[in-house]
N, C-alpha and C positions, 0 to 999 in steps of 0.2 A: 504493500500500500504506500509507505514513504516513495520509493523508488517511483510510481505512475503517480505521486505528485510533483515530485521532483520533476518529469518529466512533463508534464502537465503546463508546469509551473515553466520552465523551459519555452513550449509551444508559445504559451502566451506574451511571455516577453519577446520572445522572438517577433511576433506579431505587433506587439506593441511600437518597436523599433521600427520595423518595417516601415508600419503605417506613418510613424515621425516620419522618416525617411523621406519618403511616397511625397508627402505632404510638403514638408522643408524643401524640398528638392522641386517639384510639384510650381509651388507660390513661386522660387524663384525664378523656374521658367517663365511663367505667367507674366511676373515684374520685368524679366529681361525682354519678352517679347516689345511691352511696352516703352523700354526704354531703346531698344535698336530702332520703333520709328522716327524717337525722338532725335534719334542720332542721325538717321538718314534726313529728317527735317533740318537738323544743323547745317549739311554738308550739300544742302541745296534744293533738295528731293521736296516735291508736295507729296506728302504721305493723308489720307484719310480712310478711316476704319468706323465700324461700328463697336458692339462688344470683343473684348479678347476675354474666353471662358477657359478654366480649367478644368477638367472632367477625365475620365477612364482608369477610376481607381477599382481596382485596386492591380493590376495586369497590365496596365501604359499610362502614359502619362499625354493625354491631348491636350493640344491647347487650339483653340477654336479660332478666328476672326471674321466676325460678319462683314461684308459690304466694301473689302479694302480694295483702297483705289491710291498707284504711286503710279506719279509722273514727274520727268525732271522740268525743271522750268520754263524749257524750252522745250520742242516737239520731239527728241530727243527717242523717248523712251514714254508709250505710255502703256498702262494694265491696270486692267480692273476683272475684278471675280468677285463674285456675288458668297460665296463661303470661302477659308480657307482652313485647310483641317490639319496640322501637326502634330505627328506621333512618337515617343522616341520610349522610352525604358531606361530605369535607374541603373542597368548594367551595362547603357550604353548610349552615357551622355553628349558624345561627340555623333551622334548619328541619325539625323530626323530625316522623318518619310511625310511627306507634305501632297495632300488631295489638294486640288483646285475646282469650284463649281461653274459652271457658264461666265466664262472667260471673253475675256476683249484685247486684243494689240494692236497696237500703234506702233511705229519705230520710223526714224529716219525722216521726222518731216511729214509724215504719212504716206511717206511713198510704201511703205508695208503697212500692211492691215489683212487682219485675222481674228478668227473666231472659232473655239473649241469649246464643248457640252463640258469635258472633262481634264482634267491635268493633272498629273502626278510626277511629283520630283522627290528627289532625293539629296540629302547631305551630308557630306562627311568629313570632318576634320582629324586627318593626319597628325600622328605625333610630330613629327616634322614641320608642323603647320603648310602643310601643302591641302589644299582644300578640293574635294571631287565634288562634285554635281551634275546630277542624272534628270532629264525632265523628256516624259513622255506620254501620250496621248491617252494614257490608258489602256480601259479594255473599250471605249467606241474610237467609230469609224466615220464621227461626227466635224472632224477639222475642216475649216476652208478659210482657204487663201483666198480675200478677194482682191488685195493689189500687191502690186511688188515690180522690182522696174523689170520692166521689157514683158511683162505679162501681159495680155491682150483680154482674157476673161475669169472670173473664179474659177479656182478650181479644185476639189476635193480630196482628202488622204485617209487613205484607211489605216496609216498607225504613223507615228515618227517618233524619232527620240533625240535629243541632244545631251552631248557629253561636254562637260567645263574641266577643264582646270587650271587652276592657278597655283603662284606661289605664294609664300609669306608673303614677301618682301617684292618689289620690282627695283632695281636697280637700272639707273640708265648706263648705257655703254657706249662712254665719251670716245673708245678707239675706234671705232668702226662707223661706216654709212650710215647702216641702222644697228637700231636699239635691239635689244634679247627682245624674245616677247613675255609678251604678259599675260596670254591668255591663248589655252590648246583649247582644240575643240572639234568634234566628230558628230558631224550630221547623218540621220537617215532617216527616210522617210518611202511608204512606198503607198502606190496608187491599186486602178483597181488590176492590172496588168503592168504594170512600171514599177521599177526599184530605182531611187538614187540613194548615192553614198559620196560624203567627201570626209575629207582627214583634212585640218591646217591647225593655223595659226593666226594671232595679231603680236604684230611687233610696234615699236614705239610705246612715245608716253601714254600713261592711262588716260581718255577718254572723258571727262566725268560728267560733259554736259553736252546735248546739240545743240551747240553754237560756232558761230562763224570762230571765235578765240580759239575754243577749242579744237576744234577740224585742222582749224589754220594750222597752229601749233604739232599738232599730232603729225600733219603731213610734212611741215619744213623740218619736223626732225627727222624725216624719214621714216616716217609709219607705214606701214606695208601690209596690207591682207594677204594670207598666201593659202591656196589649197593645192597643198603638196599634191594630191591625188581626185580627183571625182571620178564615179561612173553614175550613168543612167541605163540601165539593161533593160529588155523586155524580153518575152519567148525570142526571138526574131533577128533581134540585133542589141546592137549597143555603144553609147560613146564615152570614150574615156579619155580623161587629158589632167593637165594642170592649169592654173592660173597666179597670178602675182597682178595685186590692184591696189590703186593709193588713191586721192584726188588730186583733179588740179585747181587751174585758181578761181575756178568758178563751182568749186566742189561739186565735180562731175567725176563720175568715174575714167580714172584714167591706167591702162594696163593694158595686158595680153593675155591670152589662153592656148595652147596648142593644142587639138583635137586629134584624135584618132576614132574613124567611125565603121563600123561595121555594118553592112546593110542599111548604105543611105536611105532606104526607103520607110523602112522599120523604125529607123531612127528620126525620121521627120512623124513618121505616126505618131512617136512617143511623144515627140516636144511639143506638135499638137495638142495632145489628150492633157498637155501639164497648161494651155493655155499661151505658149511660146510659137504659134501655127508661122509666125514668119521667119523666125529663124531654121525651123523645121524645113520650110520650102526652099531655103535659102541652101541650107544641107545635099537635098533631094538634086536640087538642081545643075550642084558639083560633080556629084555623082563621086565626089574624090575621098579615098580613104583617111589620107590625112591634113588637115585641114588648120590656119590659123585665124582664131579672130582675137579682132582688135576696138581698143572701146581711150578713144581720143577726140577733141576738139568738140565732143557733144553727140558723139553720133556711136553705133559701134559699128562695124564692118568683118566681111568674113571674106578673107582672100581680097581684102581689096576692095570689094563692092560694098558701097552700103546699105543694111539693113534696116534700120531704126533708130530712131533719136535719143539720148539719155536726157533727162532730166537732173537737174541740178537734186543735191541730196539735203540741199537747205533754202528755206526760202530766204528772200532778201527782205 
């Protein structure tokens, strides 16, 4: 009898402790959430939210946000989601899984805009402080893209995912043209018959605002977008190449891509079906396997001929 109270007695402090735990641990998230908008409000950011709730005791730790809505001050960056739902556990405080409800973006000016039912990302902070972040469609097949430069119509994806990562620290790299980058990153996304896939990079200074200062800046230091690799496959065919792009001084896209195309015809179908029908014809009509376009002066061009017009990526 001593002994199953002893043991008894055990359980319950155990529990007790726990639940402290849960709880201490719990509030602080709760408190930190509200204080990282406060921070992203200092460093420029319009941040609004509704409730941040804590819930999912006694097995995770939620922390809820109704209604949040962050955009930089400039057209920059904008999102808004109608819920957002954070999960993580006491035994693994560096690592939250975040739902997103009927979602909105903006980016670039509004030269991108989009719209997904669902969102779920991921976060994890490295001993190392190297930070990864995973953000993907879910389980629907609800996403659409309705602008984005050189797109002609919406157009719809049945899954994608994006891959971040950063360092601590970004240090600029006074030897060289350009700077280290500051941010890796790995798209994929795929249709109802199409896969695309790129791998890169962003090099130069950090970014923080879309603004002419900032752009500016980013570019004269030699900021560079690079996608070490893309493909777009179908059954049929498929194109693969790389690209390297920066701005120029009217913040247009300014760079090159080298293509490799496999069954031009298959492959203008695809570019098609993604809303890209003139570059696709543009493909079709080479007939050539390997292929360079070019995106200068305003306009972009493939082999020389031009295609279509870029728009500036900020307004004046």
């Amino acid at each position: 009898m001593t002994k199953m109270r002893t043991f008894m007695g055990l359980i319950i402090a155990a529990v007790i402790i726990y639940a402290g735990l849960w709880h201490t641990t719990g509030f602080k998230a709760e408190k930190e959430t509200a204080a990282m908008f406060a921070k992203w409000r200092d460093k420029g950011l319009r941040v609004e939210h509704g409730k941040i709730k804590l819930s999912g005791f006694p097995y995770r730790m939620v922390i809820t946000v109704d209604g949040l809505h962050v955009r930089t001050r400039d057209d920059g960056l904008n999102f808004g989601a109608e819920s957002v739902m954070a999960v993580s556990h006491l035994w693994t405080p560096g690592h939250w899984v975040a739902d997103a409800r009927n979602i909105t973006l903006k980016a670039a000016d509004e030269a991108i805009v989009a719209k997904d039912g669902t969102l779920r990302g991921s976060y994890r902070l490295h001993d190392n402080g190297q930070t990864m972040i995973v953000i993907d469609s879910g389980s629907t097949d609800d996403f659409e893209l309705l602008k984005a430069p050189g797109l002609e119509s919406p157009t719809t994806l049945k899954s994608w995912q994006l891959f971040f990562r950063t360092e601590a620290e970004h240090e600029a790299n006074a030897s060289g043209l350009y700077e280290d980058r500051f941010l890796d990153f790995k798209i994929t996304a795929e249709g109802n018959s199409n896969k695309f896939e790129t791998i890169g990079g962003i090099m130069g200074p950090i970014v923080k605002d879309w603004t002419a200062n900032q752009l500016g800046a980013w570019r004269d230091a030699g900021g560079l977008l690079e996608l070490d690799n893309f493909s777009l496959t179908s059954t049929d065919g498929s194109i693969t190449g790389n690209a390297s792009l920066t701005l120029d001084e009217r913040f247009q896209l300014l760079g090159s891509a080298s293509l490799k195309v496999s069954a031009p015809e298959a492959a203008a179908s695809s570019l098609d079906a993604l809303g890209l029908g003139k570059l696709g014809a543009s493909i079709k009509a080479t007939g050539e396997a390997d292929l360079s376009l070019m995106m200068q002066m305003g306009s972009l061009s493939l082999d020389g001929q031009e295609i279509l017009p870029l728009k500036p990526l900020i307004k004046d």
